[in-house]
N, C-alpha and C positions, 0 to 999 in steps of 0.2 A: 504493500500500500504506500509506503513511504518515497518507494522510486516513482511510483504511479504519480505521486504529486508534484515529487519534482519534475519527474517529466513535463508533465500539464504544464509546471510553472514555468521551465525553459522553454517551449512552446511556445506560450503568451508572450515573453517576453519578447523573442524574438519576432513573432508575427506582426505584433503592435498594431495601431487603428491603422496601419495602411492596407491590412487585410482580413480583420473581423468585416461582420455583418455592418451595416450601418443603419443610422434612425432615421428615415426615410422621410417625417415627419421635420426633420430638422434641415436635413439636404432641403424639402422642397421649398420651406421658406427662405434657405440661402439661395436657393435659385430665382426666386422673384424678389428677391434685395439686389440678385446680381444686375439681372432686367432693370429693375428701376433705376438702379443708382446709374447705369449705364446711360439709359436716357435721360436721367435727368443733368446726368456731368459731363461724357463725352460730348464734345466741340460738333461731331459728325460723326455720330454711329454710325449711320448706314452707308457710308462712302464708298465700301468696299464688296459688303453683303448686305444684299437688299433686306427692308423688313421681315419682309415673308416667309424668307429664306432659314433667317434669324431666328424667328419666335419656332419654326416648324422643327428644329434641329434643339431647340431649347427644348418643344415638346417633349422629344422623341427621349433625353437626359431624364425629363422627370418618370418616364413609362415606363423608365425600367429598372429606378433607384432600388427597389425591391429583388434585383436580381444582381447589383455591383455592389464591390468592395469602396473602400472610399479610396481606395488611390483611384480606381477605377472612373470613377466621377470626376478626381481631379483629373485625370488622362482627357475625358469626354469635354471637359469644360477650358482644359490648354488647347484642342486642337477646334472648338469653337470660335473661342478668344483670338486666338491665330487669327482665323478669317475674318476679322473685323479689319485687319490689312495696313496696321503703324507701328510705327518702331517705339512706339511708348505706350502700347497697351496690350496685359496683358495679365495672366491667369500667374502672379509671381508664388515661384516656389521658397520666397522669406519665411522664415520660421518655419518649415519645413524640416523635420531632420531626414535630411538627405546623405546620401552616401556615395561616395566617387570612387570607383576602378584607378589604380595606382599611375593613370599616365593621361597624359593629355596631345593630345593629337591636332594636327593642322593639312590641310587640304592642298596639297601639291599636284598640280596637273591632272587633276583628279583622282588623284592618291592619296590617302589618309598614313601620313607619315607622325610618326611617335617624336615631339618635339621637346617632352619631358615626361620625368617619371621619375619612381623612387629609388634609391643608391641598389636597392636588392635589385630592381629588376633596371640597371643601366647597360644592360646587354641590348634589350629593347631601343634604346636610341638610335632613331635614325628611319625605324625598321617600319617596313609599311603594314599596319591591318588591314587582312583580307576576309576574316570571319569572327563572329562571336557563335558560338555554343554551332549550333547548326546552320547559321545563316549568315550568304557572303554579307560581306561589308557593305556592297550600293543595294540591298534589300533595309537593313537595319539603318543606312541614313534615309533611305525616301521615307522609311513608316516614321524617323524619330521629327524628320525635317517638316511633317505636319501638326506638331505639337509643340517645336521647339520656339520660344518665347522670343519677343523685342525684334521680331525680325520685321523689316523695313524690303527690303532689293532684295535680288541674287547675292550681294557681297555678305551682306549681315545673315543671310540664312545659311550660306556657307559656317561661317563666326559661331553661329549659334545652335548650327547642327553640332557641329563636333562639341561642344560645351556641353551641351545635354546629351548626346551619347554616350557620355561616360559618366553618368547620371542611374545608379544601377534600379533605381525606383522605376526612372522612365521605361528605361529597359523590361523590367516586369511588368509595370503596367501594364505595357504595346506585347508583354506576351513572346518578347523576341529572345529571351532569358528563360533559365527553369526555374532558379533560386535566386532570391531578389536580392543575394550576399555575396553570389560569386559565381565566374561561367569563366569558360575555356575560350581562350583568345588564342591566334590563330595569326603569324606575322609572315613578311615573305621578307629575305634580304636582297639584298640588291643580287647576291651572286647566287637568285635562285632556288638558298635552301630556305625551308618552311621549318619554324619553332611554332611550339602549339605550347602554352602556358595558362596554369592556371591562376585565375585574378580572385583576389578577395577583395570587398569594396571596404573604405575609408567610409568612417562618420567622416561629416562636414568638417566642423570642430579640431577632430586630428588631424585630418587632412591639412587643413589651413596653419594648425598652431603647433605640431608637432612632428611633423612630418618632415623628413631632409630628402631633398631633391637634384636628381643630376637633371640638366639642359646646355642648351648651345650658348657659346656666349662670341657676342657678337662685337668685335671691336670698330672702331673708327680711330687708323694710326694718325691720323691728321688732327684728332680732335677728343682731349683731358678733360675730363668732367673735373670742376676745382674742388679741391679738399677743402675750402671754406663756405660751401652752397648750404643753404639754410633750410632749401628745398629740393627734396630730392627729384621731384617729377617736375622743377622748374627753375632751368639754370640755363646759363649763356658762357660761350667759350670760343677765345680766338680760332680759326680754323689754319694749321699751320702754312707756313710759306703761301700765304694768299693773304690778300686783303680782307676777307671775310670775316664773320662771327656766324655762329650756331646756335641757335637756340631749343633749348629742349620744354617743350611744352607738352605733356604728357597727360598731365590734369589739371584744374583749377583751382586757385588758391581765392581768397577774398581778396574784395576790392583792394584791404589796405596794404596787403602781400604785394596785390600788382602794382600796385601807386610805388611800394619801394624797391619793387625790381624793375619798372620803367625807369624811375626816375635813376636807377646805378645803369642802367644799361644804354641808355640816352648820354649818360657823362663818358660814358669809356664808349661811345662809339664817336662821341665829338673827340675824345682827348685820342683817339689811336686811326680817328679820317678812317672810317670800316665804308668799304664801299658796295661789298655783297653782305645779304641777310639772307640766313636758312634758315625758316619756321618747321621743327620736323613735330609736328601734328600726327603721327603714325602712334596707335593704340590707346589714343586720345580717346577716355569713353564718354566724354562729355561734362557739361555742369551748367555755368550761366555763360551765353555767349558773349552779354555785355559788359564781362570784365575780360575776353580777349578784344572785344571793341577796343578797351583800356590801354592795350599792349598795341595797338593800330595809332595809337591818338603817340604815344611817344617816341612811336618810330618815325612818324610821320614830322615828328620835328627834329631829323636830322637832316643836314643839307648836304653831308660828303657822301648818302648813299647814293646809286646807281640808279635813278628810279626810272627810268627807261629798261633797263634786262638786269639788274643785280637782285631782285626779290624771287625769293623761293620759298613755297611752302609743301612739303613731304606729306603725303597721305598714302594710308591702307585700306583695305576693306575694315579694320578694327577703329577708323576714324567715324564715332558716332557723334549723335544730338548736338549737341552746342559747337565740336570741334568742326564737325561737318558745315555748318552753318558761318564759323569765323574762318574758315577755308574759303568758303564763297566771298565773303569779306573781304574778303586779304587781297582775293583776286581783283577784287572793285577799289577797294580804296590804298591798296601800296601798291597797285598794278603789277602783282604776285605772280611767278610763273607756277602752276603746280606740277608735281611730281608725284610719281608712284602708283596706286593702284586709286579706282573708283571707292569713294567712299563708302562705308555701311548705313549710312541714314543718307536722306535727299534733301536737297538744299531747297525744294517747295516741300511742304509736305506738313504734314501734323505733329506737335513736338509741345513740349511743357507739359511734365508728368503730373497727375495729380493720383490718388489713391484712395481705396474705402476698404473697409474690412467687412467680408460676410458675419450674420451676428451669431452663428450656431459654430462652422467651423474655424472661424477663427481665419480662413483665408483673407491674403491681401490683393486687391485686383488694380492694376492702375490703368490710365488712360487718360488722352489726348486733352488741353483743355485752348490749346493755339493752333493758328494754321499761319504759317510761316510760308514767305516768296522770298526766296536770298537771289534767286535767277528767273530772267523774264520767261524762259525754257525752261519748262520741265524734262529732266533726266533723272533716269538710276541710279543715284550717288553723284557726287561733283567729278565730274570727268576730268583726267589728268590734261593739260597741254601736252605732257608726253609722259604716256603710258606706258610705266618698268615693273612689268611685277615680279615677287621676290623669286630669286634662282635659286632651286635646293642646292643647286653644289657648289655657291659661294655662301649659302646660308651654312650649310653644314662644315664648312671648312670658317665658320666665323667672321666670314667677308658681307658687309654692306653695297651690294650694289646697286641701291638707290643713289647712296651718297655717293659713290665713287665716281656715278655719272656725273653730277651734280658739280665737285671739285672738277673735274674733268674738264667741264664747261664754263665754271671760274676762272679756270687758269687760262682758258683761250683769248680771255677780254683783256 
């Protein structure tokens, strides 16, 4: 009897509310909290998916609460939320204890190449996933890539598939897993041979706070991040044997941060006559754009730049919301050339998060409450002037060859 319980009790623990019965009674009300708050907050709900479409698909959620687990519901109500069709609305897995697979992957010529992962499995580096448990790799991104959150374009649902693929909840949810803890991954190397490994998934929590990670690291020999920078994701640095400077803007800081990194970077571009600027904007997830306006306003008071072809600003597919926005910026008011790949958010489009909490489960949903025009055209992300996207075999060998082109094309002036 005594094993019989602890069994039971290791059981429960493990299963936890992502896979008991649920209160069917409590889902439905979150379901018509999600409905209203939707139309009463969303800017343009139906933008994307018509009414009809909308409530018919919401029906169908509540018909069968009686027969889903709650992940299962949250599964049904991501790949809803999805087709409402903006990069800031969506079914957020916050507070969620979720669990990650030991590696994180990035999308190469249509190859899901291992870009990091944990010191046990740094054998993995490099190496391409071709299968989870029983199913190839482009079977598990299409099912995961109609659930996967914040996607905007092609570029961000690239971004945002592989994030949530390795997501091992999504994975059972979508049914593409047998045990929502752990599945057999499946890598090719480049010389052809196939390792088949088995993955145990990370809580969130360890994941992020105690976990040690091998990945690529990526240099720029031209250009010292300074050991006196205050801010890590936002510093400036001469670019060597050129007249340039670099600037790394990576995220946002408050207005008063920008007010004192303009106003130092405005003095040392007057005191050193800097005649090219590189805004590298790459993995930039956003914040307020009108404190990179900020960073626009004091560049624009130097007179030794180049402002006919010396402005450059770096962009990725990982360039979202506010960065993708002060990219289109940059291009209008420092007559910026840009660089690199097509942003992950669109410089017209819907943008300014706001958020509600359903009142039963406790989920957090956010959505659109601006409609932003940064270009008279509408496109898919802010298009580069010239389009470099990253090369696995200068990425893996630690070469920059955005930038490389970049100084390349400084030195010619």
């Amino acid at each position: 009897m005594t094993k019989f319980l602890i069994a039971c009790l290791s059981f429960l623990m493990i299963s936890n509310t992502y896979s008991q019965s649920i209160d069917v009674d409590s889902w439905t009300q979150d379901l018509d909290a999600y409905k209203s708050n939707f139309e009463k907050n969303h800017i343009d709900l139906y933008h994307n998916i018509d009414k009809v479409t909308f409530e018919k698909e919401l029906r169908q959620i509540k018909s069968n609460l009686k027969n889903k687990t709650d992940l299962e519901v949250i599964i049904d109500l991501m790949r809803l939320t999805r087709k409402i069709g903006d990069g800031h609305t969506a079914f957020s897995l916050r507070g969620f204890k979720t669990h990650h697979f030991p590696i994180e992957i990035y999308n190469v010529n249509g190859q899901w190449r291992v870009i990091k992962t944990t010191k046990e499995h740094k054998n993995l580096l490099g190496k391409i996933l071709t299968q989870i448990d029983e199913n190839p790799i482009d079977k598990v991104a299409q099912e995961v890539s109609k659930v996967a959150q914040y996607v905007e374009n092609k570029q961000s649902e690239i971004i945002r598939t592989g994030q949530y693929l390795m997501k091992s909840e999504v994975l059972f949810g979508l049914k593409l897993i047998k045990n929502q803890r752990k599945a057999n991954f499946v890598f090719l190397h480049d010389t052809g041979k196939k390792t088949k490994v088995s993955l145990k998934a990370i809580a969130k929590t360890d994941y992020n706070e105690k976990t040690e990670f091998e990945s690529f690291t990526i240099n720029i020999p031209e250009i010292q991040k300074p050991s006196d920078t205050k801010i890590d994701y936002l510093w400036f640095s001469p670019i060597k044997n050129t007249s340039a400077i670099y600037i790394k803007f990576e995220s946002y800081p408050s207005f008063q941060d920008m007010e004192a990194f303009g106003g130092s970077l405005l003095y040392y571009i007057n005191k050193n006559q800097i005649k090219q600027v590189v805004i590298d904007l790459r993995n930039n997830g956003g914040g307020d754009f009108f404190i990179g306006t900020f960073l626009a306003y004091y560049l624009n008071l130097a007179n030794s730049i180049d402002w006919k072809s010396g402005v450059y600003v770096l962009t990725d597919k990982v360039t979202f919301s506010a960065a993708t926005s002060n990219a289109s910026q940059f291009r209008q008011m420092l007559n910026a050339k840009i660089i690199g790949e097509p942003t992950g958010s669109n410089p017209t489009g819907y943008q300014d998060m706001g958020e509600f909490t359903l009142p039963n489960s406790g989920r957090i949903v956010t959505y659109s409450k601006r409609l932003f025009r940064f270009q008279e055209h509408v496109t898919q992300g802010v298009q580069p002037d010239v389009q470099i996207p990253y090369d696995w075999k200068d990425y893996s060998n630690g070469i920059d060859n955005m930038m490389q082109w970049i100084i390349k094309d400084i030195l010619k002036k």
